[in-house]
Phi, psi and omega in degrees: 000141180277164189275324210285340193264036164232132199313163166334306191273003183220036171253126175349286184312303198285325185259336160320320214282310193298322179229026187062176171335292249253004208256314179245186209281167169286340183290316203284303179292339191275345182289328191291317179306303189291301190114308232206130168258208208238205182298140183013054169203122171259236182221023147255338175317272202311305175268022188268290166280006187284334189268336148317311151306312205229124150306157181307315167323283195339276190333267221309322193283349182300162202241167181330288183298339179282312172319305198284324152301350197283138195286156210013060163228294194085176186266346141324291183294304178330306193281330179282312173318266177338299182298332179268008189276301207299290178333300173321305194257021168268321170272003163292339162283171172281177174264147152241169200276139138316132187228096185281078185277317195220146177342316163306306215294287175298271168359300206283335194300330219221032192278017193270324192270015185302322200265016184267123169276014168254157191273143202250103154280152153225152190239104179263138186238122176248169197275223209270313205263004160106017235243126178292112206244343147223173147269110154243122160296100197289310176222147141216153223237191180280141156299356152233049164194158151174150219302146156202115216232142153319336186276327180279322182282318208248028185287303201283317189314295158025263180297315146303357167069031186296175169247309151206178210221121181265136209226126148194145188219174217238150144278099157284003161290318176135338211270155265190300188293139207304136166254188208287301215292291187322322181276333167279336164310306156342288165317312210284311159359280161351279178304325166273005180266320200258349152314295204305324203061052180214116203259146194264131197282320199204141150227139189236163181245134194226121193211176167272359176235020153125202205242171137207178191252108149278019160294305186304308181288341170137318229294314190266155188243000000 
């Protein structure tokens, strides 16, 4: 029987659509790679014995060209297998994390907002080792202003389960130094990193006429 002469709801494609990944059988995700079987075999048929034969490991473990004889796979289906094997065991590594010690560090992350005409916050958030566990745009703004509340930064810290959190946003003006409106966000920053008890590690300034710390300058203790 063709997959087409089978209802809608027992076709690969159709129940991916319907009930996702976790929905079909493994003979079934290997069916959607191949598409197609051969003459009175269809591509749940097909990927029915090759898994009879072969654990799923063993397959992933073939080597190209061995994959590429297997009756109704070819060197096509082989290479569409083989890529999704090769995927699989990419996401199976860990990622590694960016580890942010020191203002350069953060700077290189976020040298994207030198060229923004708008004022850009970002909230970078880290685990215990400094480790970056996300980026987020918090506000964006006026060119020369923009809102910035503790509830918005530390909404997210929260919800990641951060350690502390570096705050830096751009001038668009050029100029790098901090203004009044910067040093009192800051304070409140301050003040809500050590209630949550999640401390605001740094906040930078980013400008086309250079960066600055108010770590570096005293502000943050």
């Amino acid at each position: 029987m063709h997959l087409h002469d089978l209802p809608a709801f027992a076709r690969p494609r159709e129940k991916l659509s319907l009930t996702g990944g976790d929905g079909l059988r493994t003979a079934e995700l290997l069916a959607i790679l191949l598409r197609t079987g051969y003459r009175g075999q269809n591509a749940i048929q097909v990927a029915e014995k090759l898994l009879q034969r072969f654990t799923l490991t063993e397959l992933a473990e073939l080597p190209l060209p061995d994959l590429a004889k297997l009756k109704g796979v070819g060197p096509s289906r082989a290479a569409t297998i083989k890529t999704a094997f090769y995927l699989a065991q990419l996401l199976s590594q860990p990622t590694p994390r960016q580890t942010i010690h020191q203002p350069e560090d953060a700077i290189k992350l976020c040298h994207d907002l030198i060229t923004k005409r708008q004022e850009h916050v970002i909230g970078l958030y880290l685990d215990a080792r400094h480790q970056l566990l996300q980026r987020q745009t918090i506000t964006v703004g006026t060119v020369d202003s923009s809102l910035l509340h503790p509830r918005e930064v530390y909404a997210l810290a929260l919800e990641t389960r951060a350690s502390g959190v570096i705050i830096i946003h751009n001038h668009p003006s050029g100029n790098p130094d901090p203004s009044a409106e910067d040093l009192e966000a800051t304070d409140k920053l301050t003040a809500a990193g050590e209630v949550l008890d999640i401390p605001l590690f740094d906040h930078l300034i980013i400008a086309k006429d250079g960066w600055r710390s108010l770590r570096q300058l005293g502000h943050i203790c």
